[in-house]
N, C-alpha and C positions, 0 to 999 in steps of 0.2 A: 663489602657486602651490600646486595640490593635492596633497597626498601620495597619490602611488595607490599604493606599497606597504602603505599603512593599510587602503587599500578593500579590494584584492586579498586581506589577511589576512585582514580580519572575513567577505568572502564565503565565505573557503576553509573558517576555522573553521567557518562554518554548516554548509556544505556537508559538510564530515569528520564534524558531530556527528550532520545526519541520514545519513549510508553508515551510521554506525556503529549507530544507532537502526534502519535498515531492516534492515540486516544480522542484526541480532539478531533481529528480528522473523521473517525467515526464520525460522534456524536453529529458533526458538520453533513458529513454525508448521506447519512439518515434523515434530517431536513430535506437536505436535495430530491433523495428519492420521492419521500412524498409531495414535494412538489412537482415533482414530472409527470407524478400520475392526476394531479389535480389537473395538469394541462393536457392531462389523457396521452402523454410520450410516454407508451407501454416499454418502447424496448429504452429509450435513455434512464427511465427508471429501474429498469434489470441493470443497467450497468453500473447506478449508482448501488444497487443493490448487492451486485458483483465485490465492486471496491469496499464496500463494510467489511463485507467478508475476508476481502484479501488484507486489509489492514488490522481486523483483528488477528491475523496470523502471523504478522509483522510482529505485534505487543507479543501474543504467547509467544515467537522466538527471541523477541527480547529478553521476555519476563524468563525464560530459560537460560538466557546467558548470564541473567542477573544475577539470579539465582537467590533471591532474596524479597521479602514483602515491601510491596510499595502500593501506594493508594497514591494517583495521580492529582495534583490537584484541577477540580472542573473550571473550568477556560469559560470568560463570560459569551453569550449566548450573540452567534452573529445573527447579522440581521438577512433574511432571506430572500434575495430578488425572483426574477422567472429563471427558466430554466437553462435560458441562456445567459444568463448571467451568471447561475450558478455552474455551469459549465466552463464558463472562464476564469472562477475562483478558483473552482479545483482542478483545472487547466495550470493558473500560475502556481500554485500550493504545490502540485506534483512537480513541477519543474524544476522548481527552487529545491523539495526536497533530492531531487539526483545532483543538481547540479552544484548545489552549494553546500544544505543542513549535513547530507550523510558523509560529504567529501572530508567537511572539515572536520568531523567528530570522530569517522577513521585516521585522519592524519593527525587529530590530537593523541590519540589511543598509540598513536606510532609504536611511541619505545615500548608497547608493553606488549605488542603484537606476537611479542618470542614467547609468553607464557601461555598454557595449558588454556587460563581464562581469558586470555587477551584475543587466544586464535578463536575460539568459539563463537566472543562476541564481534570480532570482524567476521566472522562468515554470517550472524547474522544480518550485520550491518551491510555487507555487501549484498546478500540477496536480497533486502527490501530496496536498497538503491538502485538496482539493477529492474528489480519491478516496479518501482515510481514510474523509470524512462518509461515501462510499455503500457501501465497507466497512465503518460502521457499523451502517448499517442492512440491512445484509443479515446482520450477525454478529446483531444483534437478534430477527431473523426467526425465525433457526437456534433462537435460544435458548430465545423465546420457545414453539416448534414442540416442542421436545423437552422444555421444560420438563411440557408434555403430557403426552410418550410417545411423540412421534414426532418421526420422520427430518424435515428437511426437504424440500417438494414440489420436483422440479426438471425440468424438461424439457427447461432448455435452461445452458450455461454459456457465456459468450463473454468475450475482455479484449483493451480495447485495447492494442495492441502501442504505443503513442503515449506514454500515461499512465497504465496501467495499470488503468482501470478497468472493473469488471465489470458486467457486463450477466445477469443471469438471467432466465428463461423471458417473451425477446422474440424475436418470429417475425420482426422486419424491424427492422435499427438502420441507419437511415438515416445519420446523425452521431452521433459521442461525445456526450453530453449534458457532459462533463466539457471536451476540449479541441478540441473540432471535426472533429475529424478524420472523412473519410468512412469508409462500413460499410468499405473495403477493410483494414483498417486492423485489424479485427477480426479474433483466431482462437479457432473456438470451438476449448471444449475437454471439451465433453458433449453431447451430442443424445439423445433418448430416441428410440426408436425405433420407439415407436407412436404 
């Protein structure tokens, strides 16, 4: 006979470590923005603004697979450079989380992935991984733009309400590239307006 209070734990534990790692990421995030707008980088600061967003979507599909109350604990308070600096924190933060944080907490979760609760919480696990990658490269974008001189181009912001992934300047998103989900699915959250 199987111990599912074994599985039920390791999934939770996963689950509690990334609330707690998104969580923080917010909070981190939210710094950034208002710093971009102090350096007047209107659209790097929509994009921070973007990522809140998407990362809170990340916790609620966490906090859904959890399925249980959790109150994270608050992570002390980083110290906040300019905006290019903060660009390349959350540059390496997004990176780390595809390439390492969610890899290894799906392959912990392994043997439980056969249950009802194990599938749920690897799908959300997989769609915020999957959105890190393309919040990476859109942090990449930013950085590499200002590392210039300039703001980044934007004309367009949109995120799926699904998975939390962003979309910048596309005139028609048919499906999530991330979890399928149709354009409805989408709110933007910028349009330029010429």
């Amino acid at each position: 006979m199987i111990d599912r209070s074994n599985i039920v734990n390791s999934v939770k534990e996963a689950l509690r470590t990334l609330i707690k790692g998104e969580n923080d990421a917010v909070a981190l995030y939210k710094q950034f923005f208002e710093q971009a707008k102090k350096e007047n980088l209107h659209n790097i600061a929509l994009l921070f603004e973007a990522l809140v967003m998407a990362e809170k979507i990340h916790i609620k599909n966490h906090f859904s697979a959890l399925d249980e109350e959790f109150i994270p604990e608050k992570s002390k308070n980083q110290s906040i450079g300019t905006t290019l600096e903060n660009l390349n924190t959350a540059l390496t933060g997004e990176v780390r989380e595809n390439k390492e944080l969610y890899p290894r907490l799906i392959k912990s979760i392994k043997k439980d992935i056969n249950t009802q609760y194990g599938k749920v919480a690897k799908l959300s696990m997989m769609w915020a991984k999957n959105v890190e990658k393309e919040h990476a490269k859109l942090l990449k974008k930013a950085f590499k733009s200002l590392k210039k001189g300039n703001d980044i181009k934007l004309h367009s912001i949109s995120i799926c309400q699904v998975c939390g992934n962003i979309v910048v300047n596309k005139n028609s998103q048919k499906v999530c590239d991330v979890c399928g989900h149709d354009d409805i699915f989408f709110k933007s959250i910028y349009e330029d307006e010429n």
